[in-house]
N, C-alpha and C positions, 0 to 999 in steps of 0.2 A: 294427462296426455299420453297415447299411446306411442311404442316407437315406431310405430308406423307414418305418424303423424309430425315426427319427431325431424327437425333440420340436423343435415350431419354434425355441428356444432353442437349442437346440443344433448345429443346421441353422445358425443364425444365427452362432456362435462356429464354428463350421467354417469358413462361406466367408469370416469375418475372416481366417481362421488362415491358408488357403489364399491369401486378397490378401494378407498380410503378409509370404510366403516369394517369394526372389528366384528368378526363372524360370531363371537361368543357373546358379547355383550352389547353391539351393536354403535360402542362408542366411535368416534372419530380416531384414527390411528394416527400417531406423531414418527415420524422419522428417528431412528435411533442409532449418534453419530457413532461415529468408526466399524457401522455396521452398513449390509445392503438389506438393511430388514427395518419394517416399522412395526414398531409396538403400542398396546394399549397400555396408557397409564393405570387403568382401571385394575384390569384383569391381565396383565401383564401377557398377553397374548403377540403372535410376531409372527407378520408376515412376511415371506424374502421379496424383494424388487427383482422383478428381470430385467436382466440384463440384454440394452438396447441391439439392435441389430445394426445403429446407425454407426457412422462414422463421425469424428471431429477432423472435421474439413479446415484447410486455409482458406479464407474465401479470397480472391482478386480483387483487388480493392479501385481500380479503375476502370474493371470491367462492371464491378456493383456501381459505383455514381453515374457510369451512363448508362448502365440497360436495366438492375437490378433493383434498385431504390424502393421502386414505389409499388415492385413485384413481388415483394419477401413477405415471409408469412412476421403480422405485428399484432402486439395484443393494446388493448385499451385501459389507461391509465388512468387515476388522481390524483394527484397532488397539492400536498397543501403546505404553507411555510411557519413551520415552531416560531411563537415569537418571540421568546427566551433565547433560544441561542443560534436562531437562522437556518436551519437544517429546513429541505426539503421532504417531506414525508409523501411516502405512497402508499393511499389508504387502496383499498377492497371500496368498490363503486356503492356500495350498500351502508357504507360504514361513515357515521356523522359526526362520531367522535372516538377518542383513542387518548393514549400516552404516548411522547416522544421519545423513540428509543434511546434520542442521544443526551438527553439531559430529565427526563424523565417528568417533565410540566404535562397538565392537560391540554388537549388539542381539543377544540369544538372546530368542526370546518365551516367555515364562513369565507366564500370566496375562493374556494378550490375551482383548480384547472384542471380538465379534461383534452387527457393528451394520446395520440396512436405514436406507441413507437418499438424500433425491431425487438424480436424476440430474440431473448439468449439461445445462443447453441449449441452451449455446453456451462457445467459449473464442476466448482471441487468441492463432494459433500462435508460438512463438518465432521471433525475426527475427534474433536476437543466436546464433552458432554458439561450440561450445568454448571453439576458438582465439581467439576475437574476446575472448570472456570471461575470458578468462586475462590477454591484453595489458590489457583496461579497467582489472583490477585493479593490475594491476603498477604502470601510468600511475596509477593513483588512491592507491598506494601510496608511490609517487616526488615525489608533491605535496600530502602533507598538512604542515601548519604544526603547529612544533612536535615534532616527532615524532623520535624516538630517533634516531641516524645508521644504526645497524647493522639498523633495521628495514626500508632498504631492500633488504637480503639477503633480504626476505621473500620466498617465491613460494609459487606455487600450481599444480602442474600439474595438467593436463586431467584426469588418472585421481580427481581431490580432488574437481573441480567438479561439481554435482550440476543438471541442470535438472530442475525441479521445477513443475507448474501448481496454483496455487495457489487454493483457493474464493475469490472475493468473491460479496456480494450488489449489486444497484444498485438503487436507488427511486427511482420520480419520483411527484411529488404536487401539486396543488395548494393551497395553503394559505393560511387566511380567518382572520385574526390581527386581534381588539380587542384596543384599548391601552388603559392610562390614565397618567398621566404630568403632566411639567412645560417650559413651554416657557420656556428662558432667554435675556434678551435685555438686554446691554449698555446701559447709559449711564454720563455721563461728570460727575463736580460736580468743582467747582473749589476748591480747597484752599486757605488760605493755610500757609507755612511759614517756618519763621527758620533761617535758617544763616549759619556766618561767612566771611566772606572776604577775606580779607590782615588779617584780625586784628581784621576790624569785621564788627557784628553786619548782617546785610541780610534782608528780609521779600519773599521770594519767592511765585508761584503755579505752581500746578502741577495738571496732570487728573488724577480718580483714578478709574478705572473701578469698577462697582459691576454686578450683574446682577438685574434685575427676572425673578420669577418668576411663571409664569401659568397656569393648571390646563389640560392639554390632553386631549384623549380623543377615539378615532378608529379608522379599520378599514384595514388593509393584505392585501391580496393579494401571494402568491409564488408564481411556477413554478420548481418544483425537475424537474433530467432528469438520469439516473442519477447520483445520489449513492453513492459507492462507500464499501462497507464491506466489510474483510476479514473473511473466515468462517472464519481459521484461528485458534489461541493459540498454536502452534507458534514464532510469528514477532514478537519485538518490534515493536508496532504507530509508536512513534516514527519507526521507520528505513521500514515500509513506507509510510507516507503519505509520505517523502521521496521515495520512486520513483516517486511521482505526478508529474505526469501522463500517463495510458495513454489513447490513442487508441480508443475503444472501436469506431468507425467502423469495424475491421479485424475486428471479432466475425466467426466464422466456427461457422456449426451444428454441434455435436458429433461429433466422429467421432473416433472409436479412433487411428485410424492417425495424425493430430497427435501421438498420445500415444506412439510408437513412438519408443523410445530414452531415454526421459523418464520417471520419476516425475509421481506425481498426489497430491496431499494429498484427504484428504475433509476435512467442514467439521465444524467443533466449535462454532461458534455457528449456531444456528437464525436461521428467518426472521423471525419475529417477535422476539428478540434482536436481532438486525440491523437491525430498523426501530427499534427504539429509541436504536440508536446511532446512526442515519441523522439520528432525529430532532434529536440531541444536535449532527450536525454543520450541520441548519440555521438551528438558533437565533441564531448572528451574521448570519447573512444578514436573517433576520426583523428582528433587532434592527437591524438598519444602515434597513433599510426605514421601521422605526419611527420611527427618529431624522430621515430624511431628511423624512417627514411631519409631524413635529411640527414641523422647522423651527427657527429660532431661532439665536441665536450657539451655546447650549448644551443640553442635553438631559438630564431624568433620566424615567427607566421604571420605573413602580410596578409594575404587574402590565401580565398578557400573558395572553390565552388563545387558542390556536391550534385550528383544526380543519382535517383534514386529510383532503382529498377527492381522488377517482381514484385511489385509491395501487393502483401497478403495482410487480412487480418482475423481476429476472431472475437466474438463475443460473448464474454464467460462471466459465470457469480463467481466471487469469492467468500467463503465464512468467516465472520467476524464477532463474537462476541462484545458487543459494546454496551455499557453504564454508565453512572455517573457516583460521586459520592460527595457529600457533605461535611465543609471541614470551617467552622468558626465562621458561617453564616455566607458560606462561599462554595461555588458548584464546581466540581473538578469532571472532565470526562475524562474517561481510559478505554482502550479495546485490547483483546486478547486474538491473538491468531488463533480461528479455528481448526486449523491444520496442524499448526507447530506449536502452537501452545505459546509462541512470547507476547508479552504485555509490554506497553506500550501507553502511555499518556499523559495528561498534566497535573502535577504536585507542585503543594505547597512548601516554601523553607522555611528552615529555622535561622532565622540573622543572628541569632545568639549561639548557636551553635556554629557557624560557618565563624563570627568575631572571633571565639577561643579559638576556632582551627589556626588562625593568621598567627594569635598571639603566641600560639604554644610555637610554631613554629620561627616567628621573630625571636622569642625567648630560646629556643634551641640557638639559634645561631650566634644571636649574642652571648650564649654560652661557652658555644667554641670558641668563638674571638677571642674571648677571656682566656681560654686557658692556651691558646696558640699566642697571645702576646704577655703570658707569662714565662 
């Protein structure tokens, strides 16, 4: 097909195609993290990426559900569900079978969905390479408490580990929260008491705190800036907020070629799902606000009613390093921050190890006892 002939889409997937093959030896070029450059594994040749012209925008997020939705540029998805351990995978439309990145079973697709949905608008490229990923885990494996002896035999090499970008959403808002409430505030009355002493009765005093409570009600302002909420279910959300914190400072406008070498998850929670969880995660912040307003030694919060203004959001990858490994006939997953590097997952223990911890430390005690009631 000439490009004359050529629809601009596909014009478009051409000269990707074309930037993505290596000039020397004509291989496909893999992304190479904490660089702006892709390289050949082959011939170890390295292109640089240019550097986009766009901008990472806040989008309006009430002006997109009613004008924008169904206007924004979306790409076309597959997905299929692991049956092993439930994860949602997104193949390449051409693609009938695969490995799961998160438990690492075969996938035949039988009964995949075909889905349209928005396009990211920015990601943070990986910073964290293979081999870097391999040694974190090993080190994060060599240093957990507790843990079986023979689990240090574990490992993981490079052809297991899976880099993965993974959806989050971010919100920021402003937020205009009345209260009503109680403000609690200490004092002190003076007690009499009787106790004995060498065998005679004595009339002692003593302060006893007590706390006075008083109706309070009142308005708190918060600024929230990208509150990050995962868009995947793929990923036990416990272990991914512990790879928090991600520099989002590093956002870079979407471009294909980050994605060379790498899987891409899509997202299984919406934007509006996402704000709700958003909202979920700034409730302690409101309430900490509240409390600091009402003041007082103590505080209780009757009701709460928030209203939520400017809300922005954005749609970004994040790097994720994610495997699995093998431990006495039992499947463990772990991920590593591709950015910061911490690790993050589930481990098996040692009951026989964790027993000696209790005992050594009952036998310490009962040691002092002994020599304190000698």
């Amino acid at each position: 097909m000439t490009d004359q002939n050529m629809n601009p889409t596909e014009l478009g997937k051409e000269k990707v195609s074309n930037e993505l093959k290596c000039k020397g030896c004509g291989a496909i070029l893999q992304y190479k993290p904490g660089t702006k450059n892709l390289q050949c594994e082959y011939c170890g040749a390295e292109n640089a990426i240019a550097d986009s012209a766009e901008t990472i925008e806040e989008i309006d997020y009430v002006k997109f559900i009613n004008e924008k939705l169904q206007s924004e540029e979306k790409i076309d998805i597959v997905s299929v569900k692991c049956t092993m351990c439930g994860a949602s995978i997104t193949l390449a439309p051409n693609i009938t079978s695969d490995r799961c990145p998160y438990c690492a079973s075969n996938i035949v697709v039988k009964g995949g969905t075909t889905s349209t949905i928005l396009k990211p608008k920015s990601l943070v490229p990986f910073n964290v390479d293979r081999k870097k990923a391999s040694e974190l885990f090993n080190g994060w494996i060599q240093n957990l408490w507790f843990a079986p002896s023979d689990l240090k035999k574990a490992d993981v090499g490079n052809e297991r580990l899976n880099g993965v970008y993974i959806p989050y959403w971010t919100y920021d808002t402003n937020t205009d929260s009345s209260y009503t409430g109680e403000r609690g505030t200490y004092y002190y009355v003076t007690e009499t008491y009787t106790t004995t002493e060498n065998g005679q009765s004595v009339t002692k005093t003593r302060q006893v705190r007590h706390t006075r409570w008083d109706y309070a009600a009142g308005r708190v302002q918060n600024k929230f800036d990208d509150v990050l909420v995962i868009a995947s279910q793929s990923l036990p959300v416990n272990y991914t907020e512990r790879l928090e914190p991600w520099n989002l400072k590093t956002l870079v406008p979407y471009n294909d070629k980050y994605l060379g070498g790498f899987r891409s998850e899509s997202y299984q929670i919406d934007v509006t799902t996402g704000l709700n969880t958003a909202k979920k995660k700034m409730e302690p912040v409101i309430h900490q606000t509240i409390r600091s307003n009402i003041g007082g030694d103590e505080q209780r919060i009757h009701t709460v009613n928030t209203a939520y203004n400017d809300i922005t959001f954005k749609h970004i990858l994040l790097p994720i390093w994610i495997s699995s490994y093998r431990f006495k006939d039992r499947v463990f997953r772990f991920m590593i921050n591709g950015q910061t590097g911490e690790v993050q997952g589930e481990r098996p223990y040692s009951a026989m190890k964790i027993i000696a911890f209790i005992l050594s430390i009952l036998a310490a005690i009962a040691l002092i006892v002994y020599f304190f009631s000698k």
